[in-house]
N, C-alpha and C positions, 0 to 999 in steps of 0.2 A: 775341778782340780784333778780326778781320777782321768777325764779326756785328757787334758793336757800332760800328765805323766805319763798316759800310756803312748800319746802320739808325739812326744818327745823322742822317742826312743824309737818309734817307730813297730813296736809291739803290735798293734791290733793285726798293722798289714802284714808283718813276720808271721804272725798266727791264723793270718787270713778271718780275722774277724770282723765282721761290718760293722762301720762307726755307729749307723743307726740305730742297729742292736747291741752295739755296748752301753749307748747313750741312755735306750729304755732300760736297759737292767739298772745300770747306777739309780738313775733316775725311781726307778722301781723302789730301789735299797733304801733311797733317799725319803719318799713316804712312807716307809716304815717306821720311819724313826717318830719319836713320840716329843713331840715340839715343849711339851710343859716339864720334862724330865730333865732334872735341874743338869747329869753329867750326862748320861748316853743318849746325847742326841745328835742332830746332823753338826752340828758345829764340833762338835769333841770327835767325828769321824773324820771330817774334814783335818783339824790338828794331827790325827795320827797320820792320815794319810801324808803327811805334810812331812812330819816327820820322817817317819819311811821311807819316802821318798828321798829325802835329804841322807839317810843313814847311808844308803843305798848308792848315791849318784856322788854326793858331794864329799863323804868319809872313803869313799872306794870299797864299801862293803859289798857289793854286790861282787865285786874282780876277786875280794878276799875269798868270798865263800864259793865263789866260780858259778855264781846261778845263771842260766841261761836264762834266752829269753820266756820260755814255761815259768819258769819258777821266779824271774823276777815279776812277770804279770800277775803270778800267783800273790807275790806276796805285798803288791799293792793293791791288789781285790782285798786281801783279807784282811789289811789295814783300816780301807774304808768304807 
């Protein structure tokens, strides 16, 4: 979900970051998560991310609050 939001928009290449190494960071993030943890787990990171995304793309929040591409990458990392 976090690849395809960021490569919607085309973020990683605006930022010049390689997919490969956004792919292991998520993916990194993604075994952290603790599978038996009834809410904060990769599914409830996935939802917000989902979210977020949605607040962002589909409500025009991102145009309201004028984020660039920094800050809108930012704030779908920090979602999920």
């Amino acid at each position: 979900l976090a690849l395809y939001a960021t490569c919607k928009y085309s973020l990683l290449e605006k930022l010049s970051i390689h997919v490969h190494n956004f792919s292991r960071f998520i993916q990194r993030i993604q075994e952290g998560y603790i599978a038996s943890n009834a809410y904060h787990n990769g599914t409830h990171a996935a939802d917000v991310l989902q979210s977020m995304f949605s607040f962002l793309t589909t409500l025009g929040l991102k145009e309201t609050a004028r984020l660039d591409e920094e800050l809108f990458f930012g704030a779908l990392v920090a979602a999920g």
